[in-house]
KEKERO-454442 format. One record per residue: residue in three letters; x, y, z of N, C-alpha, C in turn. Coordinates in pm, whole numbers, plus 50000, padded with zeros to 5 digits. Layout:
% KEKERO-454442
alaXYZXYZXYZ
...
% end
This chain:
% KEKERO-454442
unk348157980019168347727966219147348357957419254
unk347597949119316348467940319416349037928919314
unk349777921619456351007913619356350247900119318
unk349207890419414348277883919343347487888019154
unk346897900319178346277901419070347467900618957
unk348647906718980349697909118865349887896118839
unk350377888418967351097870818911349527868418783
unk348757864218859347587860018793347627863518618
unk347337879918630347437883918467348717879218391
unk349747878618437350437878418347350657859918324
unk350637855018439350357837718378349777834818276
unk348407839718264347337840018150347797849618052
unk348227859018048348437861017934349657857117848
unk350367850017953351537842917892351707832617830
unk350887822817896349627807417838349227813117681
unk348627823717688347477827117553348697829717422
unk349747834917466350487842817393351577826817338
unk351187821117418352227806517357351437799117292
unk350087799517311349277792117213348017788517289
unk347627789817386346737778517478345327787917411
unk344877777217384343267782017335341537780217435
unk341997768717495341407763617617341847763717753
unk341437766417877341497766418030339927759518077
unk340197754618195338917747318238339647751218423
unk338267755318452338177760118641337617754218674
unk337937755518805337247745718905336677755018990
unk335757759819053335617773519124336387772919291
unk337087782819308337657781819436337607799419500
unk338387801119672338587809519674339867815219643
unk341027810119692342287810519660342437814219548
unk341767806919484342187810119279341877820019230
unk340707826719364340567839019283340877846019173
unk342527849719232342777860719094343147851918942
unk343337840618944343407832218830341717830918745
unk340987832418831339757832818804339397840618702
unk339187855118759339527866018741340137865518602
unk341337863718615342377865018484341587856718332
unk341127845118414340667838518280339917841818198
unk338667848118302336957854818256337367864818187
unk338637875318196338797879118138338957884717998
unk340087866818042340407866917904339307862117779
unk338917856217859337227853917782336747866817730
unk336337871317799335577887417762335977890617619
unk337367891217652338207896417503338317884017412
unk337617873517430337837865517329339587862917283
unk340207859717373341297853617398341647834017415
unk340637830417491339947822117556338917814017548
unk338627800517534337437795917584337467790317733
unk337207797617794336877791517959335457777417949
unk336117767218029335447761418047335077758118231
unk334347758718282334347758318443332917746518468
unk333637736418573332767728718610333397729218764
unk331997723418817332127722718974332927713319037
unk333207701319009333887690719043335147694419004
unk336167693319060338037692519027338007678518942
unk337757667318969338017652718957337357657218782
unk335687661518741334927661418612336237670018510
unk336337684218621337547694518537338547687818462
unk339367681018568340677676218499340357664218357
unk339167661318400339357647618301338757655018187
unk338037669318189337487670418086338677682218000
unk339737689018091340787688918016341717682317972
unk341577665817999342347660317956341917654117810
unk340627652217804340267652017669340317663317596
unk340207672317603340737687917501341987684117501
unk342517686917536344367685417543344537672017471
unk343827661917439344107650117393344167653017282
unk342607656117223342067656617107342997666917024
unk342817677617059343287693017008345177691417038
unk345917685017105347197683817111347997694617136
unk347247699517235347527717917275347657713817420
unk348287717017487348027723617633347047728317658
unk346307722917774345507732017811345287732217981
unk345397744518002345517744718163343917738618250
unk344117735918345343677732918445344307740818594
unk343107747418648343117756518755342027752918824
unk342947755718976341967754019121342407756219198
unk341327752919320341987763119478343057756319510
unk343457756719648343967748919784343317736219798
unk344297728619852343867713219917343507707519883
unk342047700119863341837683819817341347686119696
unk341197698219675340667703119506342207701319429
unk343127704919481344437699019391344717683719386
unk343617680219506344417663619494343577656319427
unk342087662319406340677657819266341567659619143
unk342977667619113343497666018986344187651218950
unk344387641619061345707634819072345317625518961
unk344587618318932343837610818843344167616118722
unk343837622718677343707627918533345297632018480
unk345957638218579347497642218614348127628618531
unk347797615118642348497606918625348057595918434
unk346887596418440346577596618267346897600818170
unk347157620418222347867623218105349177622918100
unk349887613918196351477610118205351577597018142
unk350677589118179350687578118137350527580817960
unk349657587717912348797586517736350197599417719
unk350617605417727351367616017713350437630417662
unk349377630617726348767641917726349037655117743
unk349117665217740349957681917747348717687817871
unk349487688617953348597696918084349217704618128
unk348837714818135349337728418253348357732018355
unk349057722918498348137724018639348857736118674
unk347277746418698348057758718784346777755118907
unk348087749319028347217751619135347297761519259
unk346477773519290346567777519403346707774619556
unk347227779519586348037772819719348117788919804
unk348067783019962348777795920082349867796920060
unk350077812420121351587812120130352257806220212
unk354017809220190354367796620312354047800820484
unk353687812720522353717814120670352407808020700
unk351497803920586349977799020689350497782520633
unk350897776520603351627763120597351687759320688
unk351177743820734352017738420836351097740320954
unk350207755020981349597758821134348377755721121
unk347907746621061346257741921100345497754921055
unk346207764320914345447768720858344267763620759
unk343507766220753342057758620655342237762520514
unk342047745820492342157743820363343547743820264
unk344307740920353346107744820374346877727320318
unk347077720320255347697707520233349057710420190
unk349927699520213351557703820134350797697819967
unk351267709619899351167707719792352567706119681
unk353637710119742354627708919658354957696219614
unk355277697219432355367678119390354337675419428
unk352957675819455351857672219475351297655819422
unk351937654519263351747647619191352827640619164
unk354407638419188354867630919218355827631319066
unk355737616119047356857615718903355777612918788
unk354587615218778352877620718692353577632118685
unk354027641518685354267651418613355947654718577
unk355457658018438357087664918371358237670618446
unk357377680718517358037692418555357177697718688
unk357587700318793356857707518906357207715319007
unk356817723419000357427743119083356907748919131
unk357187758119250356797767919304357057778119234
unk355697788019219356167799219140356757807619235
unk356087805019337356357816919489355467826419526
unk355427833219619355127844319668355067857019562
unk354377861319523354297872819362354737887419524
unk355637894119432356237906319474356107917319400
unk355757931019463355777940519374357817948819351
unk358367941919265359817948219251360117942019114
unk360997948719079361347949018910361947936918914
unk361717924218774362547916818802361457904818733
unk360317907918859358997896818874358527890618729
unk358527900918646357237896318524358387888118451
unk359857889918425360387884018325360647866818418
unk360317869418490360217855618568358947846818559
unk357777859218564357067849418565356277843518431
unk356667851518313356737849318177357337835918124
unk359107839018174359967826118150359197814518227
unk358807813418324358317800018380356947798318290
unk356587804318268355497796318175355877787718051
unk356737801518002357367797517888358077779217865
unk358917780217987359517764718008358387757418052
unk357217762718075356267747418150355687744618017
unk355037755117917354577752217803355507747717723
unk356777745117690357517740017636357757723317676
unk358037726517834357747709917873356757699617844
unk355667712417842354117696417842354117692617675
unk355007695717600354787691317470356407687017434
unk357807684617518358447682717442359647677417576
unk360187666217527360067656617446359367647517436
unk358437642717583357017635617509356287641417604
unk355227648617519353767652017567353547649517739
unk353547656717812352817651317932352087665018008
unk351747667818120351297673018278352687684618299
unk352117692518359353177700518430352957706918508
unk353367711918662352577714018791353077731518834
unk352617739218786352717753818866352097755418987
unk352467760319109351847758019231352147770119240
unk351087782219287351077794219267350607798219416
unk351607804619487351017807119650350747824819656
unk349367824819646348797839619672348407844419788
unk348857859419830348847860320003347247877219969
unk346547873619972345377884620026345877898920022
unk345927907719922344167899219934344297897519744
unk342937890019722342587881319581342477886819504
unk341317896919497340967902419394341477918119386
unk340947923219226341627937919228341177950919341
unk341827960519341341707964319421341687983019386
unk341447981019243341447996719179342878000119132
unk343767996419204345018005019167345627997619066
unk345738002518941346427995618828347937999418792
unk348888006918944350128006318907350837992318907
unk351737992118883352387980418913354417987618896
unk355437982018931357047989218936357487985818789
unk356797981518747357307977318567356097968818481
unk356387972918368355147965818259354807954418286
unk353637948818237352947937318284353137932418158
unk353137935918035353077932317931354077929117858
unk354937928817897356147919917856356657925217687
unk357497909417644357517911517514356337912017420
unk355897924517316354717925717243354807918117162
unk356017913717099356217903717021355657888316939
unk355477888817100355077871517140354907866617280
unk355547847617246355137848617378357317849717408
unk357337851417589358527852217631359717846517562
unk359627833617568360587822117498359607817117374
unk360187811717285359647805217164360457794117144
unk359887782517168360867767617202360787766916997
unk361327761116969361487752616849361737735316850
unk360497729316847360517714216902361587703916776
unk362367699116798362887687316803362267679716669
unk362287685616558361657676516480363037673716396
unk362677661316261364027662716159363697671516093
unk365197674116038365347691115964364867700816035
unk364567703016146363937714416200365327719916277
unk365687734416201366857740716232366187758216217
unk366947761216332366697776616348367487779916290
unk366867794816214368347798816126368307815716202
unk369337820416256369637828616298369667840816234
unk369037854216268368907861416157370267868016163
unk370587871715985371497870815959372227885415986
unk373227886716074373847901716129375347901116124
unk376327912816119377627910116157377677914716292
unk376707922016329376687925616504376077914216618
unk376507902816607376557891416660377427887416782
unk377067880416890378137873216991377517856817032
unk378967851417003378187837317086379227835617206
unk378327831717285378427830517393378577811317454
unk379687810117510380107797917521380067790917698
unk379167785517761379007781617895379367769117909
unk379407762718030379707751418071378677736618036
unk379247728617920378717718317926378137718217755
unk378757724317717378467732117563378807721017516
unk377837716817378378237706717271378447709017157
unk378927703117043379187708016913379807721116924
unk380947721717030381517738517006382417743216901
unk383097731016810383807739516704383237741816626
unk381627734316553381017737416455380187752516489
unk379977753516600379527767116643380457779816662
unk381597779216696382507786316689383257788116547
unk383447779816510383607782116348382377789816273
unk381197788016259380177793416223380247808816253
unk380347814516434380717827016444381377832916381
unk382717823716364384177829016331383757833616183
unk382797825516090382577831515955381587841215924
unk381007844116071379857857216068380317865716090
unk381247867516154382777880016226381797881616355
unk381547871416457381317876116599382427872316699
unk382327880616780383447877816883382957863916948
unk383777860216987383667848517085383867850817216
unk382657845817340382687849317450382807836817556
unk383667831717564383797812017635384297816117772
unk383197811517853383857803717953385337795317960
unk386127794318027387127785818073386627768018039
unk385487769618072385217751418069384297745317987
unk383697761717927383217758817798384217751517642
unk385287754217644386167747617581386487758217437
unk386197767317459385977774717314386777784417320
unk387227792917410388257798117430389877794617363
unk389967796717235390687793517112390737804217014
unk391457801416895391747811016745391067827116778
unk391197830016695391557845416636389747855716692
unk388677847516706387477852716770387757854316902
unk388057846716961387937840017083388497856117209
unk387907859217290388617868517363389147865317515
unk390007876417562390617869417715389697877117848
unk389267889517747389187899817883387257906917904
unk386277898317848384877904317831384407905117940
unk385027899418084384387898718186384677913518251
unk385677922118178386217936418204385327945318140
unk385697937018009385027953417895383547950317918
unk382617935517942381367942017985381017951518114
unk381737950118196381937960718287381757976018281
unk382117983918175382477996518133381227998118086
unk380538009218141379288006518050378908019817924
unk380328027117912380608034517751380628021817613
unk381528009917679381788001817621380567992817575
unk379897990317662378727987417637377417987217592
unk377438003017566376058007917490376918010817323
unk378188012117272378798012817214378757995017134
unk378447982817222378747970917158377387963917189
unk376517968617179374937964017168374677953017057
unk375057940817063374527928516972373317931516929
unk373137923716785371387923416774370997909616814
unk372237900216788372067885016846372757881916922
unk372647869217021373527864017104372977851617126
unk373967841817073373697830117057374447822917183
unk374007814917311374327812817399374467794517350
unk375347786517372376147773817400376317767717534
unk375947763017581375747757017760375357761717834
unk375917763817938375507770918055376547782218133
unk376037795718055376847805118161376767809418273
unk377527812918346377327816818507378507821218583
unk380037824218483380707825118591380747842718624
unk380637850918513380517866818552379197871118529
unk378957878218649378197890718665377427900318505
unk378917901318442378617914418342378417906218224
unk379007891618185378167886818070376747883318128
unk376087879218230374987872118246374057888118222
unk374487899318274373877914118210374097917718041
unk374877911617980374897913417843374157898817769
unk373587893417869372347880817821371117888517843
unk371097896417975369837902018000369247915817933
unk370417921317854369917932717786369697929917603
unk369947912917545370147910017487368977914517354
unk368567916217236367357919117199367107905217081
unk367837898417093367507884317071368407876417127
unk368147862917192368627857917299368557846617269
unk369397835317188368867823217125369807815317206
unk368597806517242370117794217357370067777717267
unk370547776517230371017763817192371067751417322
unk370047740217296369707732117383369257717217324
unk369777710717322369647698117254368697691817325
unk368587694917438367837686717487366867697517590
unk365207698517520364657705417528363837699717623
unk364317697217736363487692117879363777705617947
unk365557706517949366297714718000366587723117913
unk366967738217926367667749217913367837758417958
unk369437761817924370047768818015369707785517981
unk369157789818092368717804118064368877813918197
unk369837815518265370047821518392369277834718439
unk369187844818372368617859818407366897855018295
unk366557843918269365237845118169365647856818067
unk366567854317993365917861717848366107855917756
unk365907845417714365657838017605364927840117533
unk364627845717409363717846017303363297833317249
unk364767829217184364367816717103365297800417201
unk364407793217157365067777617235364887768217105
unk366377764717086366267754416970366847744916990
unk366927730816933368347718916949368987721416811
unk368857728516709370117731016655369917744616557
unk370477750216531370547763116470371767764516351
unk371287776616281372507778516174372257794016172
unk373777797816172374547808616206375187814916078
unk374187823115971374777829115818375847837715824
unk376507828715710377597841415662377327856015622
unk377247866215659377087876815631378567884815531
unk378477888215417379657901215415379347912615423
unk380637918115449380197928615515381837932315579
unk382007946215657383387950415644383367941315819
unk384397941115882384547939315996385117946216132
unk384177960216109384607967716205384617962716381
unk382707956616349382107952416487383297943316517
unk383667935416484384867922416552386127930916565
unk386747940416500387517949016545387577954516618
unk386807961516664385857966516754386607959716884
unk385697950616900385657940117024386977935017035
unk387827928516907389427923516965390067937316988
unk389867949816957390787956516993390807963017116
unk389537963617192389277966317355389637954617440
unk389787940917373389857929817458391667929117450
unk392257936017325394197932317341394267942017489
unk393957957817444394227964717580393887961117709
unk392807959217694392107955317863393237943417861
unk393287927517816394567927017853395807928117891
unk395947935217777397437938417839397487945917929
unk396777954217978396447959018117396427952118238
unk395327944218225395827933318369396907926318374
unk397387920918219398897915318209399697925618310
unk399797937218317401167945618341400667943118502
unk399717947818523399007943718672399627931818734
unk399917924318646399737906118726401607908718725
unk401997912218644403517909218601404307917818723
unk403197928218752403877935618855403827934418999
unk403607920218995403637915319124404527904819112
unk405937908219222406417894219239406247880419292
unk404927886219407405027875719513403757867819464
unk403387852119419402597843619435400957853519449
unk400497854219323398807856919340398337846419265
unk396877851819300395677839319232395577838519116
unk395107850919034395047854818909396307852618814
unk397387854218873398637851018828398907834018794
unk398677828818894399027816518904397907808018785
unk396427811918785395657805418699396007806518516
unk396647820818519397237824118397397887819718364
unk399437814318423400647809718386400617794518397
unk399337790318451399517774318461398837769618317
unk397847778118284396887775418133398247775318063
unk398747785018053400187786917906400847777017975
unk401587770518048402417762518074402397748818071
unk400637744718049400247731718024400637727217872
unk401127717717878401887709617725400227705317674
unk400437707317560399297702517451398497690017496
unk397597689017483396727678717529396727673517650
unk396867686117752396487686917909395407685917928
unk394807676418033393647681118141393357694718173
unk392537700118216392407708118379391667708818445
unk391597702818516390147701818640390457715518750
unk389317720618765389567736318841388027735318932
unk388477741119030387467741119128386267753219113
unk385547752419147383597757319096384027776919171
unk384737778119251384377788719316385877800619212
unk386447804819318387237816419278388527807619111
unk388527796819175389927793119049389687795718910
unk388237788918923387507787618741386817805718745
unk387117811918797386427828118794387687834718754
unk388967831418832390497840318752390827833218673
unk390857821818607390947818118475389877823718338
unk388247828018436388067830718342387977847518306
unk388957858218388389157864618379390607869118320
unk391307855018324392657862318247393207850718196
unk392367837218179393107830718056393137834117940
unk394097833817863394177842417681394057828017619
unk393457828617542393287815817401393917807117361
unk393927799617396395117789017365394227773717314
unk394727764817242394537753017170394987741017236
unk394237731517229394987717517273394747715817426
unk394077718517494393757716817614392477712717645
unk391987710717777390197704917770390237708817917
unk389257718617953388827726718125387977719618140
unk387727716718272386517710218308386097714118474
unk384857713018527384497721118624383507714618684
unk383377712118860381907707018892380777714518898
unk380677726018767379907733718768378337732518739
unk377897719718747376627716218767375487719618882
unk376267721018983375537722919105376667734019203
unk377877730819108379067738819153379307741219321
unk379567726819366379167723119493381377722019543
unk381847723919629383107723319706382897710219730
unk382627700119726382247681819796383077677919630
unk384277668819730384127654119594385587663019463
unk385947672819501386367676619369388117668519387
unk388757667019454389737661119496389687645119375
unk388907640419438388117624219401388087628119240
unk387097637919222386247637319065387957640318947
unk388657655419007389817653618952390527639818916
unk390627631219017391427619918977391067606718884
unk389617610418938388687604818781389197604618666
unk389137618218675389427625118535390517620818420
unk391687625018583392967620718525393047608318469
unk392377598218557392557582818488392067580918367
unk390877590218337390217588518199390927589718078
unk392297606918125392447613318069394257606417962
unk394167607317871395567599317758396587611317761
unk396407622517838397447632017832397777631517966
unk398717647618022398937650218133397867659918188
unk397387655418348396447660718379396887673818510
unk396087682818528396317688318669394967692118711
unk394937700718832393657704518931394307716018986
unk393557726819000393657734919048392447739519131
unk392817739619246391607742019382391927746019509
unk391037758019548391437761919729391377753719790
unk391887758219881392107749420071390937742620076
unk389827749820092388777747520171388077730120071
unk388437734919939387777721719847388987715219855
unk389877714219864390937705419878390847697420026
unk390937703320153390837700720266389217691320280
unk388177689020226386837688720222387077678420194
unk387877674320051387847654519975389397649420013
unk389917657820120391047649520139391217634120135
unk389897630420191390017616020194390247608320051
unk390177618719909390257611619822391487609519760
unk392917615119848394057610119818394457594919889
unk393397589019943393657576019988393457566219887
unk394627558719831394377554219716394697539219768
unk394497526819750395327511819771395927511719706
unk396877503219778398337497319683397927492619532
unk396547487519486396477476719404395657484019306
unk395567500319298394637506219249395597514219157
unk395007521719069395837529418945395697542019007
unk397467546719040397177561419042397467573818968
unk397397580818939397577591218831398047603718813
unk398447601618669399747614418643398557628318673
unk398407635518776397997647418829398807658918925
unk399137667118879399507678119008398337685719040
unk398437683319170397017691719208397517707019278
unk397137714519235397707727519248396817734119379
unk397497732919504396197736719598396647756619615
unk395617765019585395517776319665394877778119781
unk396417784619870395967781720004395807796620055
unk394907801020091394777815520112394187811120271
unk394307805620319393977802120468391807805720454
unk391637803320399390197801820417389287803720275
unk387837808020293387317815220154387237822720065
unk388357822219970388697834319963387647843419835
unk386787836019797385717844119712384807853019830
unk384727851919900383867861120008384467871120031
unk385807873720035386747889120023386337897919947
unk385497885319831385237899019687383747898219670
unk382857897719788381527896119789381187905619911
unk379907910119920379387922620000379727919720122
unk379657901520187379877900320310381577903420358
unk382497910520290383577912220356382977925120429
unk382347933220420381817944320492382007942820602
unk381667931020630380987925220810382207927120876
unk382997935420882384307931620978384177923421100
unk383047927621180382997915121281382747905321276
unk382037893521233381497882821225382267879221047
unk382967888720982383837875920824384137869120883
unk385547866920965386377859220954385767847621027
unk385377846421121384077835521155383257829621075
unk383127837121018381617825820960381727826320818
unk382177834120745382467836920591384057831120572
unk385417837420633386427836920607386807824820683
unk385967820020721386487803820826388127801820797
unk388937808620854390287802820866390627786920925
unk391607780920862392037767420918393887772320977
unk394217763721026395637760421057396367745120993
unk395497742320896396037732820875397177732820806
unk398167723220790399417721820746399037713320598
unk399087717020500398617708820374400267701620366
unk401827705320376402417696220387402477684920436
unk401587684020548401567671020665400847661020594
unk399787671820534398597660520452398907654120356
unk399967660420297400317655820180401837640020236
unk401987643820357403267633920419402237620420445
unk401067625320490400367616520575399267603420483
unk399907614220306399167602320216399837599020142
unk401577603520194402587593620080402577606019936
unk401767616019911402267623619832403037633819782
unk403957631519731404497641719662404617658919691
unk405397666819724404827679819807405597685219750
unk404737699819687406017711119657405627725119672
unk406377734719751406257746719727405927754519618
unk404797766919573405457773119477406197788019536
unk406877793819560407877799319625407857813519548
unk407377813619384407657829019327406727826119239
unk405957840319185405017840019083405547832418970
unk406787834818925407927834318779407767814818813
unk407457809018901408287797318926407327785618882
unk405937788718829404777784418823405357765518721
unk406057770918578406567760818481407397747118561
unk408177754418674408987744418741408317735618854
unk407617742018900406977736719017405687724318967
unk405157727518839404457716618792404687702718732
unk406257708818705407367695818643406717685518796
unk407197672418676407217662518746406167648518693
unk406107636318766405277630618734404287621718811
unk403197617518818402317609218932401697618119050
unk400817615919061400167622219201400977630019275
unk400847642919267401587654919341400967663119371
unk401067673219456400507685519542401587695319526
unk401187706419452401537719319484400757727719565
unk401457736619669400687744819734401757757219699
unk400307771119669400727783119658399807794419757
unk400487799019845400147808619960399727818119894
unk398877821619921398587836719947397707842020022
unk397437854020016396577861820077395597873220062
unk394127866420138393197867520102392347888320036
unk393237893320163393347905720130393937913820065
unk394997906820009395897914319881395417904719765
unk394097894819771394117889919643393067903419624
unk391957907619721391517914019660391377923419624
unk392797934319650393397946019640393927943319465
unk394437930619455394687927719292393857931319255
unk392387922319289391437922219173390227938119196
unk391007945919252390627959719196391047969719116
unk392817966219162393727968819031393337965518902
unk393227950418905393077948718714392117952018696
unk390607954418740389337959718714389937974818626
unk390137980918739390697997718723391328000618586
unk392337991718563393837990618478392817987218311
unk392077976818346391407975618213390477983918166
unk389877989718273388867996418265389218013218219
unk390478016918252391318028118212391908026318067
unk392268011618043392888012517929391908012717787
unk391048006517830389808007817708388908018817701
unk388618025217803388368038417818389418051217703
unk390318046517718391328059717668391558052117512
unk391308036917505390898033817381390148044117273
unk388578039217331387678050917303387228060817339
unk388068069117340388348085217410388128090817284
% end
């Protein structure tokens, strides 16, 4: 099967499977395989296809179906001024809050731009008239494709009805050739979940609460930007699921809560051994690898989203999308949570002995001993790349604290500045912990005036002389061209910087020395050295160390 015809089928059957009862065409060539897909679905009585010749008659006459009937209903057409005959009707049903799903065909990007025919920029086509508007892309034959292109429907049909009714713009670029072509392989099923459709939003009404089906083989899962987390973590805590938090998710606390999942999902004995039937996701996760794979193998996948414009769904496997849910008490013995705290003490204490057995100043070390050493109702502002990744590999549970992260866009700009924000906001004692490179980047934001409030913060800089998350990414391979262009080394003197803005400067000199070196009060700079190639000789050790110790666990 080529990769046109596949995108095509599975759009439509992803539309049908969420509810859409009506489509209206416009006849084109481009659209071909959407064409195709629809008549199809007609055939089988899936469908009522409606097709008129005019784009401008089409749209307006799906905008009355979609009015009347309060369904989505797509609208499809070629390339170029046939997408721009939608703009009218687009902008009506933004205005009346009408439910539209524009799927418009479009070139790919290499005939863009060259005075190919019938070729217009179509991206955002329609401007702020629509909800939501995307490139689906280029359709590929490699594993991966369909749960992508499922989930994007899934969120566009969720958008044009919630939170108010409007338009939503799929721009679908198909490269030739159009139609089928006999061969009906494809590298993985086309047919997705049999279930249903991909995602199943749950709209925003009162009293409208998902109730979670009721299991003791449960995990919730805690990401960045998470709300209502003790009523959700308490809820786990009375289902017996482990708790899986991010650092800045805030949940990382009491007797569920674990230090080491970014290890034990790793192991993959451990893993087919701790197969959830649920997993209830809380913000936005993203900082490991092996939970965002224990989202993607999930066999119910419920994300909690209050605000159902947005949700957070990283690898697409979301089953269910709700703004609030309830999480049953089950009884029942509590092996499964035994289970899980008793692979998460070892794998700890494993990297513990790892970290302890180093005297000299590491990363992982230092993020550990600064969490335990913060007095009750601390700040911590931590930087987006490697800091908030070894905290969230070896902070252990602790109470009375609040992490926080520019993990929105999780951009190195501004974090210097945003820390001190913070601090001013903040009625306790605050700190920051961040590399060179994000430290060196907002230097300018230790320039404070005489007449301005400055604040109780130690900013904890790790100085590993350059990037040091790229040591533990494929591009250290490159021996010739890292240290150039990946490992960008500086020479800068962070003491000078710190002379040159009147602040405060202190060595940290020994791993053990972490408690003393943070003493103190008002705008200060700690810097702790290390190095980039023995951080990541550590972080193969504790991989190994945990990965041995839970292993011989369940031996």
């Amino acid at each position: 099967m080529n990769p046109a015809t596949a995108l095509a089928t599975v759009l439509v059957d992803e539309l049908l499977r969420c509810g859409m009862t009506d489509a209206v065409l416009a006849p084109g060539s481009r659209s071909a395989p959407l064409a195709l897909a629809l008549h199809a679905a007609e055939e089988a009585g899936r469908v009522r296809l409606h097709v008129r010749i005019d784009e401008r008659s089409a749209s307006f006459l799906g905008l009355g179906l979609a009015k009347r009937s309060g369904r989505p209903v797509a609208l499809v057409c070629t390339s170029g001024t046939a997408a721009a005959n939608f703009h009218p009707a687009v902008v009506e049903a933004h205005e009346s809050g009408v439910p539209l799903i524009v799927l418009t065909a479009d070139r790919p990007p290499e005939l863009r731009d060259t005075g190919a025919n019938q070729t217009i920029d179509q991206v955002k086509l329609y401007g702020t008239a629509a909800r939501w508007s995307t490139e689906v892309g280029v359709p590929e034959n490699r594993p991966g494709m369909v749960a992508y292109w499922r989930s994007l429907v899934s969120r566009a049909w969720g958008l044009a009805q919630a939170p108010v009714p409007g338009p939503v713009h799929l721009n679908a670029a198909f490269r030739e050739p159009l139609i089928p072509d006999g061969d009906e392989s494809w590298c993985e099923p086309l047919d997705g979940d049999a279930t249903g459709a991909w995602t199943k939003v749950r709209a925003a009404t009162p009293g409208s609460v998902l109730h979670v089906p009721p299991t003791r083989r449960g995990v919730l899962v805690v990401g960045d930007g998470a709300v209502n987390v003790k009523r959700y973590v308490a809820a786990a805590s009375m289902a017996g699921w482990p708790v899986l938090s991010e650092p800045n998710g805030n949940a990382r606390y009491g007797d569920h809560a674990l230090t080491s999942h970014h290890f034990l999902l790793g192991i993959p004995e451990f893993v087919e051994r701790h197969r959830p039937e649920v997993v209830v996701t809380l913000g936005k996760p993203g900082l490991s690898r092996p939970l965002l794979s224990l989202l993607r193998r999930a066999e119910e996948h419920i994300v909690l989203a209050p605000d159902l414009a947005h949700w957070p769904d990283p690898v697409r496997s979301a089953t269910q999308v709700a703004p609030e849910i309830e999480i049953p008490v089950v009884s029942g013995d509590d092996a499964w949570l035994k289970s899980w705290r008793s692979a998460d003490l070892v794998a700890a204490a494993a990297v513990d002995a790892v970290l302890d057995g180093v005297p000299e100043v590491s990363e992982p070390r230092l993020a550990r001993d600064l969490v335990a050493a913060m007095p009750g109702g601390s700040l911590l502002f931590t930087a987006a790349s490697m800091p908030i990744r070894d905290l969230d590999q070896v902070m252990r549970p602790r109470r009375g604290i609040r992490i926080m992260a520019s993990r929105g866009a999780s951009g190195i700009d501004g974090l210097i500045s945003t820390a001190i924000g913070a601090a001013l906001a903040h009625s306790g004692r605050s700190y920051a912990l961040l590399g060179d490179l994000a430290f060196l980047h907002d230097q300018n934001g230790l320039v404070i005036g005489p007449y301005d409030r400055r604040p109780d913060l130690a900013i904890v800089v790790v100085n590993n002389q350059g990037g040091g998350i790229f040591s533990l990414l494929p591009q250290a391979a490159l021996a010739g061209p890292f240290e150039r262009v990946f490992g960008t080394p500086h020479q800068v003197d962070l003491e000078a910087v710190a002379a040159a803005h009147g602040v405060p400067y202190r060595r940290l000199e020994a791993a053990a020395d972490v408690p003393k070196a943070m003493a103190g009060e008002g705008l200060r700079i700690v810097e702790a050295r290390t190095d980039r190639d023995a951080n990541a000789v550590l972080h193969a050790e504790m991989r190994k160390a945990a990965h041995t110790a839970v292993r011989e666990l369940f031996a």
